[in-house]
DRENDO-1510 file (C-alpha; in Angstrom, 1 decimal, always signed):
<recs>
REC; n; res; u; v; w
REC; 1; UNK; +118.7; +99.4; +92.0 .
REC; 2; UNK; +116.9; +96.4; +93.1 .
REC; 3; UNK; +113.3; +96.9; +94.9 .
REC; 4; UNK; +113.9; +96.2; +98.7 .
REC; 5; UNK; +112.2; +93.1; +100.9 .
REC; 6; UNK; +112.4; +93.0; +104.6 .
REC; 7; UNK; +111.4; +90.0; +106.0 .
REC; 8; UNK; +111.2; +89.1; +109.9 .
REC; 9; UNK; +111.8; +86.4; +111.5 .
REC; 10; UNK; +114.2; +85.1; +108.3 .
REC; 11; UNK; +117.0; +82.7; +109.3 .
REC; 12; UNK; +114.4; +79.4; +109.5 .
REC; 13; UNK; +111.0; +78.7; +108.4 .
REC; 14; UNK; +108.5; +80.9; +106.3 .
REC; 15; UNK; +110.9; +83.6; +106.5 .
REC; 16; UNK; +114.4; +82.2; +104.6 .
REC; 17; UNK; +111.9; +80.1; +102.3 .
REC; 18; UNK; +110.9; +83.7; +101.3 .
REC; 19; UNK; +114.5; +84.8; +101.5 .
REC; 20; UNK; +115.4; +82.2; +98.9 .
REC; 21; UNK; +112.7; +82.5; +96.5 .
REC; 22; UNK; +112.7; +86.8; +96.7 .
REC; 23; UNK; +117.0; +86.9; +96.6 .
REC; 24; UNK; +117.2; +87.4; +92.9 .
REC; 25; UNK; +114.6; +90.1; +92.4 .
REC; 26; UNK; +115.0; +92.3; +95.7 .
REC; 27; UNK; +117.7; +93.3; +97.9 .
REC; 28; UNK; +116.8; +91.9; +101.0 .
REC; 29; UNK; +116.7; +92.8; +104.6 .
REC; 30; UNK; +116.6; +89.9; +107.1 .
REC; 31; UNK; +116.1; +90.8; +110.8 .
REC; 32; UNK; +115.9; +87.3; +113.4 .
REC; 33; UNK; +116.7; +87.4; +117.1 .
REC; 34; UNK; +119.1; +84.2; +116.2 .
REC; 35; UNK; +122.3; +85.7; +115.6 .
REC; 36; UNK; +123.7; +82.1; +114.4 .
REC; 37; UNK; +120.8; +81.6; +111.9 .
REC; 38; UNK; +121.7; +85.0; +110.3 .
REC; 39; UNK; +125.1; +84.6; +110.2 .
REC; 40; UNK; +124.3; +81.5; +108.0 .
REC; 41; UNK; +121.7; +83.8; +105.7 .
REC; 42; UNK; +124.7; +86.1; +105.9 .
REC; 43; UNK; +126.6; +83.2; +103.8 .
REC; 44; UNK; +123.3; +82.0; +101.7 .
REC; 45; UNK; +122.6; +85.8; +100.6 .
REC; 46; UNK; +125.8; +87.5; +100.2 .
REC; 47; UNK; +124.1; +90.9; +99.3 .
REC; 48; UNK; +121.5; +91.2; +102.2 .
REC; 49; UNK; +121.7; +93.3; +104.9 .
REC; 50; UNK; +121.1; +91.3; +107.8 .
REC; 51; UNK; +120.4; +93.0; +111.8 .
REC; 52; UNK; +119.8; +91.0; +114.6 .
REC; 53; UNK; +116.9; +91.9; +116.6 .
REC; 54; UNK; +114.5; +91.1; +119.6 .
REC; 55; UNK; +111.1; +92.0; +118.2 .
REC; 56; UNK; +109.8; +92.0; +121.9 .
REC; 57; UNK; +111.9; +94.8; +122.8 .
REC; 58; UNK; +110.6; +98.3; +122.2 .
REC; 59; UNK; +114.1; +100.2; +122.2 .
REC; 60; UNK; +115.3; +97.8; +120.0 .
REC; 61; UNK; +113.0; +98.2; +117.8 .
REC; 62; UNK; +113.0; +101.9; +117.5 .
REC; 63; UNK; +116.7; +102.0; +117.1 .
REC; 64; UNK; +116.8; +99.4; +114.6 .
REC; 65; UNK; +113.2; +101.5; +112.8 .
REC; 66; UNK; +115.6; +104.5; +113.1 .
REC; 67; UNK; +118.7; +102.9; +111.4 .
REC; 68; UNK; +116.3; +101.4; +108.4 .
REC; 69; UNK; +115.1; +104.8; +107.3 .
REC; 70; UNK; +118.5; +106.6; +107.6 .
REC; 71; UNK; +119.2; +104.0; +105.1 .
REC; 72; UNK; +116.8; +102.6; +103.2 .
REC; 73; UNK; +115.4; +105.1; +100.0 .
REC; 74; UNK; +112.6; +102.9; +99.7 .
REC; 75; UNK; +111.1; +99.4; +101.1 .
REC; 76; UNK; +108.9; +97.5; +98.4 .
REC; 77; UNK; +108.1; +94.9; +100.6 .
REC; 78; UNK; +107.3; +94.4; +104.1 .
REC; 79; UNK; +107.1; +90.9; +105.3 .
REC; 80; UNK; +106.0; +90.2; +109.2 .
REC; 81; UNK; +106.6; +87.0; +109.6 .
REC; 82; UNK; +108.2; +86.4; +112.8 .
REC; 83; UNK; +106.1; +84.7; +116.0 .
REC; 84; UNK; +106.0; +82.9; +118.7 .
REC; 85; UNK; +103.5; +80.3; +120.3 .
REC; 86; UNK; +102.9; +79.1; +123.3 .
REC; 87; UNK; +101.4; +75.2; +124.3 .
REC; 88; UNK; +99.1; +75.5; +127.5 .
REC; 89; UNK; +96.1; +76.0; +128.8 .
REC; 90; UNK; +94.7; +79.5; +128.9 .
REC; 91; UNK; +94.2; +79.3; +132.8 .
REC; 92; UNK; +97.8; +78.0; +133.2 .
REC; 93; UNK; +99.4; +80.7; +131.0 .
REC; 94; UNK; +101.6; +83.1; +132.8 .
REC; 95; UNK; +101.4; +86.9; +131.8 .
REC; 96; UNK; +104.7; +86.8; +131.0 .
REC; 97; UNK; +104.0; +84.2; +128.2 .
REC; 98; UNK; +101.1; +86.6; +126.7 .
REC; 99; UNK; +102.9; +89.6; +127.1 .
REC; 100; UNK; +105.8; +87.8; +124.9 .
REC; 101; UNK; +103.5; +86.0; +122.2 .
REC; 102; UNK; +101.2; +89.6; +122.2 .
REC; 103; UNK; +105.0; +92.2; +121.8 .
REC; 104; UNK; +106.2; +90.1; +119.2 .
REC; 105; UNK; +103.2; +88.7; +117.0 .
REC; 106; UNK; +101.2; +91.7; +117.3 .
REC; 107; UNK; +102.7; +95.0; +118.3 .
REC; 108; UNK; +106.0; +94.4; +117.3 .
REC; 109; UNK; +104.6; +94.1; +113.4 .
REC; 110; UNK; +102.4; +97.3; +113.9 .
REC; 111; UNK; +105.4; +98.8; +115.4 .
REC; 112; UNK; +107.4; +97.9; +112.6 .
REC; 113; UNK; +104.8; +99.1; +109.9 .
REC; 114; UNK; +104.4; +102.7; +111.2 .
REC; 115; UNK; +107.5; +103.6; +111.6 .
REC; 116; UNK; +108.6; +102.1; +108.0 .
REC; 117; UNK; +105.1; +103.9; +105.9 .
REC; 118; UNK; +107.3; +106.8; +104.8 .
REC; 119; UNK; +109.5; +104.7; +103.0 .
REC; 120; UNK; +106.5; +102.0; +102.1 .
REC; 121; UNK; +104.9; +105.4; +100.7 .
REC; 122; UNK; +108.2; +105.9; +98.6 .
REC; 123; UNK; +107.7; +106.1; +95.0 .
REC; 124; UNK; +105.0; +103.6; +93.6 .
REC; 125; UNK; +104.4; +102.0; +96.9 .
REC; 126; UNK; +105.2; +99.7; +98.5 .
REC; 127; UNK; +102.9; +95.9; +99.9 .
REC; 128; UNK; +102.9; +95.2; +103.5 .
REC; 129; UNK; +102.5; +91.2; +104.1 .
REC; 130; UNK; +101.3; +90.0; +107.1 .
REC; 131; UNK; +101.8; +86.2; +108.1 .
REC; 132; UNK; +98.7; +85.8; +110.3 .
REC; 133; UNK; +96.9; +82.2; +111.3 .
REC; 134; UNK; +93.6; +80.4; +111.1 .
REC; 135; UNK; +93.8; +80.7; +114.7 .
REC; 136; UNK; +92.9; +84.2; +114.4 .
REC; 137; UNK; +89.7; +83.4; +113.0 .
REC; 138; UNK; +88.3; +80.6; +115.4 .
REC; 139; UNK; +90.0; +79.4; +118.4 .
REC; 140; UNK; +92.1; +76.8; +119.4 .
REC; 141; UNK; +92.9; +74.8; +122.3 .
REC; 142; UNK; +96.4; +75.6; +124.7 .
REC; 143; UNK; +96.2; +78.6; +122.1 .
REC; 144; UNK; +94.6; +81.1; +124.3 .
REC; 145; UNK; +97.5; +83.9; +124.0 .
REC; 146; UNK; +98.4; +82.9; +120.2 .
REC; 147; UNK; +94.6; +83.2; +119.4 .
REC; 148; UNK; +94.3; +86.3; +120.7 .
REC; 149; UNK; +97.5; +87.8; +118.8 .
REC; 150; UNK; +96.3; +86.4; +115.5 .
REC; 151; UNK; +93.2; +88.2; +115.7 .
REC; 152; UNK; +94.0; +91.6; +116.9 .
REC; 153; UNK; +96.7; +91.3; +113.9 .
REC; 154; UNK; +93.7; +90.5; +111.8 .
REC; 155; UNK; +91.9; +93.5; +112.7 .
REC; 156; UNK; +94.3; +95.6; +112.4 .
REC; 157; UNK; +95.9; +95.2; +109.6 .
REC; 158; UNK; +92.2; +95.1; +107.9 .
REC; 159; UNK; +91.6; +98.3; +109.0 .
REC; 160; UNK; +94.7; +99.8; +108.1 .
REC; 161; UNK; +93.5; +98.2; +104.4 .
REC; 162; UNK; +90.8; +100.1; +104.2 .
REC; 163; UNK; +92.4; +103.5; +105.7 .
REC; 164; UNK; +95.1; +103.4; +103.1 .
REC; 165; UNK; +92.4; +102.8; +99.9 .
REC; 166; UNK; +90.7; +105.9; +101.8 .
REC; 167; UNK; +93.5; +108.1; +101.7 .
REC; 168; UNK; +94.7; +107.1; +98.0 .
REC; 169; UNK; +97.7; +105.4; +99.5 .
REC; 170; UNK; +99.5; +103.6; +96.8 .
REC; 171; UNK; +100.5; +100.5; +99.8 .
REC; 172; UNK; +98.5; +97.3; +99.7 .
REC; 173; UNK; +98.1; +94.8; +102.3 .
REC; 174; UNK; +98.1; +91.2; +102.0 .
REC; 175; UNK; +97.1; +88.7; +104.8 .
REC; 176; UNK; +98.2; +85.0; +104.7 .
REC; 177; UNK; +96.6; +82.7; +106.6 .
REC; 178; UNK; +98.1; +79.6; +107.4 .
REC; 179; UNK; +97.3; +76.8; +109.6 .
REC; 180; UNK; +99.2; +73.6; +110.7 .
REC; 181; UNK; +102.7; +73.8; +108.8 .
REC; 182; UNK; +106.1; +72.3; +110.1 .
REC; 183; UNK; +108.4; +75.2; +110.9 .
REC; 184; UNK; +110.8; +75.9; +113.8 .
REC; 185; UNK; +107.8; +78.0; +115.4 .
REC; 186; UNK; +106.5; +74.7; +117.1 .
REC; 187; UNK; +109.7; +73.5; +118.3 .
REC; 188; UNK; +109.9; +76.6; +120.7 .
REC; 189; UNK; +106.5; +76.5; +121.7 .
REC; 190; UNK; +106.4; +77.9; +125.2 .
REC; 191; UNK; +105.2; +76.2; +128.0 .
REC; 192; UNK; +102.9; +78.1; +130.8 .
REC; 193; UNK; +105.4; +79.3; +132.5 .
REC; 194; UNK; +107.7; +80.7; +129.5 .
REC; 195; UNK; +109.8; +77.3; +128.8 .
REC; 196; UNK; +109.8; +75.0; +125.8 .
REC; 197; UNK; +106.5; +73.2; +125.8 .
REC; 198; UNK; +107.4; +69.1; +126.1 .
REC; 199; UNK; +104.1; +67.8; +124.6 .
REC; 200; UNK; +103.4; +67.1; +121.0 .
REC; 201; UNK; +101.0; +69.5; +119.1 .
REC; 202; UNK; +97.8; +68.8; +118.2 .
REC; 203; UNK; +96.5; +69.7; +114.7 .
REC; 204; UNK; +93.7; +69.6; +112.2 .
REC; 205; UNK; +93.9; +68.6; +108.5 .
REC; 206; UNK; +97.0; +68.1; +107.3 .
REC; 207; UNK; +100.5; +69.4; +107.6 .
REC; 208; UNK; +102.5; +71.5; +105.4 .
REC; 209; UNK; +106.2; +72.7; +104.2 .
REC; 210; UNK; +107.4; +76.4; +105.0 .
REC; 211; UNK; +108.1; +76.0; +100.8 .
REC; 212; UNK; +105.1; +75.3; +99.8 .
REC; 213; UNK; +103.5; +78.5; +101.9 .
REC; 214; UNK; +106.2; +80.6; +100.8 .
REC; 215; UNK; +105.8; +79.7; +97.1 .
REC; 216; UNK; +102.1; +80.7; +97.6 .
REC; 217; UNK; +103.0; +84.1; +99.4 .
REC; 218; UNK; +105.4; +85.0; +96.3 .
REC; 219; UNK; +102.5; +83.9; +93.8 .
REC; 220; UNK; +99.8; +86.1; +96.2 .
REC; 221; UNK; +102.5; +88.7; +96.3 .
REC; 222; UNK; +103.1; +88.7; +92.4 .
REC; 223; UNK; +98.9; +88.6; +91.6 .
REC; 224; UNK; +98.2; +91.6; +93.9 .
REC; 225; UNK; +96.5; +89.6; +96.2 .
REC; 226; UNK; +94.8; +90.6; +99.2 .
REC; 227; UNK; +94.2; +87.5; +101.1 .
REC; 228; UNK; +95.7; +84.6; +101.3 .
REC; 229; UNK; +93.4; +81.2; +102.5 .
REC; 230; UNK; +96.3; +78.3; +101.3 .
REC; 231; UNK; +94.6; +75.6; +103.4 .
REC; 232; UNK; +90.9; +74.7; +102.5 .
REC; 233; UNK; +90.1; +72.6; +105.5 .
REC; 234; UNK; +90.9; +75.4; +107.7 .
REC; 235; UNK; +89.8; +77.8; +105.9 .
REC; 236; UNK; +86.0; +75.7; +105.9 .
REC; 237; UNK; +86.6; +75.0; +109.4 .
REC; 238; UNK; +86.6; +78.5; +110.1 .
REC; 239; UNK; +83.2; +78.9; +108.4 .
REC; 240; UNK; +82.0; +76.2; +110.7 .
REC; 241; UNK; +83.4; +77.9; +113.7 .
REC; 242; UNK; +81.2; +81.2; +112.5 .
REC; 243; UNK; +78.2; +79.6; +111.5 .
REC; 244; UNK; +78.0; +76.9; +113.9 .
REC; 245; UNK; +80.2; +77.3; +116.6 .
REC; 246; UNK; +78.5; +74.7; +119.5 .
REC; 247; UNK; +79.7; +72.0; +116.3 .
REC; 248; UNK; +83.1; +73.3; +116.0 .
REC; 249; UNK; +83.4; +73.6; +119.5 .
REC; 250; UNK; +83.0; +69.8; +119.6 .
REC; 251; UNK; +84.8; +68.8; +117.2 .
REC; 252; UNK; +87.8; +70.5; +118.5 .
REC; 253; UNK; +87.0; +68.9; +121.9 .
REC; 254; UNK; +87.3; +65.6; +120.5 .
REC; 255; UNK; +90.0; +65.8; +118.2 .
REC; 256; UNK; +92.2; +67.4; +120.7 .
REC; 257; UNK; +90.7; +64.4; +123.2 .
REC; 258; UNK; +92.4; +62.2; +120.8 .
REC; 259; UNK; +95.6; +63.6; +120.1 .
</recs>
């Protein structure tokens, strides 16, 4: 029997990238809230189980969880990789929009991880990947809510690392980091008051395929990697953020200025 790969988020972007380059070594699991995109992976990957699923919903969730481990003997891979942004200012952000961007970038992956251990525990363990973002690391203007996701997923996930080497877990943990690539994600931005954002976005270095990441997350995946930095002018920009942050502050003012 082929090792098992749930990926979220997988009928566009990151996600069916990975789809397409994991198909011919895993049986995969593809969960997306758009039923029409999995309906198409449905047709790309006959031998997938696909489930559509709200992330942001709580019940949905735990039945879906529920319906996983009923049947499921193992996973082998655990692949959070759906999100949502949002483009507007932090003071014109409804708590509607950070309540959505916060259930489905942050809890709904913890969520997802906790009840799925026992069968990431299975056997000789499984890897839990989280798709994370530079923006978790230093912050970025109209990115007040997706900032703040980022990072808590940071944390977390980092100290769930750590408890799982502590307890002789055999599951592992990597954390990719991207930063400005061209996936769907942007082209549902939310607005303040939860509609599709109408302005461009504004970015920093230069932007990137969702093949080119995913290539990187297999090769990270493959290597046992725990970290993944693909971009090296974000991942510098960072440092600048931590060691000088009054520069990276304006910087960011004036690029964004510009844009």
């Amino acid at each position: 029997m082929k090792p098992a790969a749930l990926i979220t988020g997988a009928a566009s972007g990151i996600g069916l990238d990975l789809a397409r380059l994991l198909q011919h070594d895993y049986q995969l699991v593809l969960l997306d809230v758009n039923q029409e995109g999995l309906d198409a992976c449905a047709k790309l990957f006959p031998s997938a189980r696909c489930y559509q699923v709200d992330l942001a919903s709580s019940e949905a969730l735990a039945e879906l969880t529920e319906l996983l481990t009923a049947e499921l003997p193992r996973l082998d891979v655990l692949i959070n990789n759906a999100g949502v942004t949002h483009r507007s200012l932090a003071r014109e952000t409804s708590q509607q929009v950070i309540h959505k961007v916060m259930a489905v970038d942050y809890f709904a992956p913890v969520k997802l991880t906790q009840a799925l251990m026992p069968l990431l525990e299975a056997e000789n363990g499984g890897c839990i990947v989280t798709i994370g973002s530079m923006a978790g690391w230093m912050p970025v203007i109209e990115r007040a809510g997706y900032c703040a996701a980022k990072s808590a997923l940071h944390q977390y996930f980092e100290v769930l690392r750590v408890e799982l080497a502590t307890a002789a877990s055999p599951v592992r943990v990597l954390q990719v980091y991207p930063s400005f690539l061209d996936t769907p994600i942007e082209n549902h931005a939310l607005d303040g008051s939860g509609g599709i954002a109408q302005h461009p976005r504004s970015m920093v270095g230069k932007m990137r395929s969702s093949q080119w990441m995913a290539e990187r997350i297999v090769a990270a995946l493959d290597t046992g990697r725990e970290r993944l930095f693909p971009d090296k002018f974000t991942y510098f920009a960072s440092l600048l953020y931590r060691l000088a942050p009054r520069l990276y502050q304006r910087l960011m003012q004036r690029k964004f200025a510009q844009s």
